[in-house]
N, C-alpha and C positions, 0 to 999 in steps of 0.2 A: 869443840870451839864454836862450831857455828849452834849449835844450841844456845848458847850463853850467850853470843851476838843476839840472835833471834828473840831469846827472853827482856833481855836487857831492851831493845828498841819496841816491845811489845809494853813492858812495865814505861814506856814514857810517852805514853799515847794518854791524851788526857781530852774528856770528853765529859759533856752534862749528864747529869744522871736523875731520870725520873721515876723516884719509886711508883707502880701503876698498883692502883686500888684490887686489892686480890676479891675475884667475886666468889660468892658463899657458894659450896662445894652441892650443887643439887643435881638430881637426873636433867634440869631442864639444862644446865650450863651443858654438863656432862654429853647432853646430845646436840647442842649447838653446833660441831662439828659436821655431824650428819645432814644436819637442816641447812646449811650452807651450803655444800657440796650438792645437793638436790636444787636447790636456787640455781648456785653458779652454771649453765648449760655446758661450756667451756671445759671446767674442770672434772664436772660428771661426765663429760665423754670421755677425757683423756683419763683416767682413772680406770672406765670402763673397757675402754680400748686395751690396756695397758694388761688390764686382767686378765681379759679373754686370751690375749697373745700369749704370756706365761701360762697360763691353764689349757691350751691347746695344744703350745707348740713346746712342748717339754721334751724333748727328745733325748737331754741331757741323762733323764731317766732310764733308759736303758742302753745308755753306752757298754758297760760291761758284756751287757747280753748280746750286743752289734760288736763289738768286739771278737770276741770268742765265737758264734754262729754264724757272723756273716764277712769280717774282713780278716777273720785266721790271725789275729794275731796276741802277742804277748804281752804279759804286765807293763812293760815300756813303752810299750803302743797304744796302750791305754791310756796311761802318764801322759803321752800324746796327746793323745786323742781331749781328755779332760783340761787339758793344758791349752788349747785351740783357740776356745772360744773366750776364756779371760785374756788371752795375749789380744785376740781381735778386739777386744775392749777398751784394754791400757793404748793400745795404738791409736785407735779412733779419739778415747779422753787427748791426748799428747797432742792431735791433729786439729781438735777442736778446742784448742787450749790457744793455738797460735793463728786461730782465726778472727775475723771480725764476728760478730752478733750475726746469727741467721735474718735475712730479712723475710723469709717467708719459712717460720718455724712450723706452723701449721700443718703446709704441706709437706714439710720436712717429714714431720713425726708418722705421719701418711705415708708415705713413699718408704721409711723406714722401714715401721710395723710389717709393710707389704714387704720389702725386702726380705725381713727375716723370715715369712714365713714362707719365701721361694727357696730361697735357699737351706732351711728343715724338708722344704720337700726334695730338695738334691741331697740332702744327706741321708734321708729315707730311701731313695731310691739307688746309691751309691753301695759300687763292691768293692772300692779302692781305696785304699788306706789314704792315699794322697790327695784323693778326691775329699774324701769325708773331714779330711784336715780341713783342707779349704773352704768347704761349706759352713763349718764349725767356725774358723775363724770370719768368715763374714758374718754368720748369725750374733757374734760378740761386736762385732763392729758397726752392723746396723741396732742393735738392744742398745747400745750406746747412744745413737742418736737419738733414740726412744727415749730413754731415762734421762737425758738431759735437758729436751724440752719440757719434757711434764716435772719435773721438780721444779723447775726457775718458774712454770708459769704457775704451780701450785702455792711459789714464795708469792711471786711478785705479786698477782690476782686476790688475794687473799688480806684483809685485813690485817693489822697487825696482832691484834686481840685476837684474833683466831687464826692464828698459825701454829697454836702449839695442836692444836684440838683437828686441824684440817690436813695437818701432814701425819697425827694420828689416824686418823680416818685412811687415808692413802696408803700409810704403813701396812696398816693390819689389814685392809683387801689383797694387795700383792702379794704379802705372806702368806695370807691363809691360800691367796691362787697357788702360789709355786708350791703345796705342799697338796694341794688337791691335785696338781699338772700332773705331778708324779702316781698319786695314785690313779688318772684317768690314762695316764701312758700304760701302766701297768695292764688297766681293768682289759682297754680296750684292744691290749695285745694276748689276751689270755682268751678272751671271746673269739676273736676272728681267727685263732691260734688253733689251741689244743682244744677248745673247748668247742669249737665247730667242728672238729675233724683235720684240721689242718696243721700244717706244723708250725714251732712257733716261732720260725722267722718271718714265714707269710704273716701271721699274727704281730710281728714288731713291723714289718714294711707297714702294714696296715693305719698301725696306732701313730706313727711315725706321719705319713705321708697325711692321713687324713687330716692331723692335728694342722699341719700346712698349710693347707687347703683349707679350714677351717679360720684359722688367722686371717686370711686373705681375703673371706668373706667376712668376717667383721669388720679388718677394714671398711669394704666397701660400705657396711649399715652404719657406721661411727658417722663417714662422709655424708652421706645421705641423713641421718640424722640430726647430724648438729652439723648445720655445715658451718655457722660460724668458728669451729676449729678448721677446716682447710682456707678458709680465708682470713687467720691470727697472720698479723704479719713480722715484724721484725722483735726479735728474742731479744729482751734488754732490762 
């Protein structure tokens, strides 16, 4: 029923409609997304920012392994475990759902970024189921803050004419990071692990905490580079 309400007040929304002139299909359109993002200082940070932290701080990548070698526990704990960091998310969307506009999104997204990647090094560093929950669930609930500023400022910032091409451009970085995160959580637990001599838990604390650590210091260069993103102010 409330579908049908929903559709029905959606079909009596009536508004101008400008067919826009479709431009000829060339590499040069085709890369105008890139060349933008390179102009905009703003949006190449947060893009930049954004990457490094999913390609650092993956830690999602060896849960199973953190799982079974270091908090002993079972496929339900796992379910846990994997379960954690989306809940810390939806929580955070619900909370920031019933607030005003950030007025200083900027340092928001700063304080965020840095957030998650404290708390991946408490989950690297944790033998406690309860603990790692917790860590987990924060890491979901600061990513949150993270992804909601840099999308509204990648809408709002951006052209109309190039939004379709600029949120491609931001799509296919973060993608390709979270799929390289996983392999560089792997590599670098395999290295400091079995492949040095050591065992390969020390080899996941390793990949784990360093990736942390790592986050934390990109912040710091994103700040220091483009400092006109910690001083973006109100999110609207």
């Amino acid at each position: 029923m409330t579908s049908v309400v929903f559709c029905v007040l959606v079909a009596l929304v009536r508004r101008d409609h400008t067919v826009a002139v479709k431009e000829p299909m060339t590499l040069r359109a085709l890369l105008t997304g890139f060349r933008f993002v390179y102009a905009s200082k703003i949006i190449l940070g947060i893009i930049t920012l954004d990457m490094f932290a999913v390609l650092l701080g993956g830690a999602t990548a060896l849960l199973p392994a953190y799982a079974r070698d270091i908090l002993f526990i079972n496929a339900v704990g796992l379910g846990f475990l994997q379960a954690a960091l989306p809940a810390g998310s939806l929580l955070c969307a619900f909370i920031l759902n019933h607030r005003p506009p950030m007025q200083k999104a900027g340092r928001a997204m700063l304080w965020a970024v840095a957030a998650f990647g404290l708390t991946t090094i408490g989950f690297g560093f944790s033998q406690w189921f309860w603990l790692s929950l917790l860590m987990l669930f924060a890491c979901g609930a600061a990513d949150t803050i993270s992804v909601v500023v840099r999308h509204t400022l990648v809408q709002t910032l951006t052209p109309y004419d190039k939004r379709g091409r600029v949120s491609a451009v931001n799509n296919l970085f973060i993608g390709t990071s979270n799929e390289l995160g996983r392999f560089e959580s792997g590599t670098v637990a395999q290295i400091f692990g079995p492949t040095t001599g050591h065992t390969i838990v020390a080899g996941m604390v390793v990949s784990v905490v360093s990736g942390g650590i790592g986050t934390i210091l990109v912040v710091c260069a994103v700040a220091l580079i483009w400092p006109q993103i910690r001083r973006y102010g109100r999110l609207a």
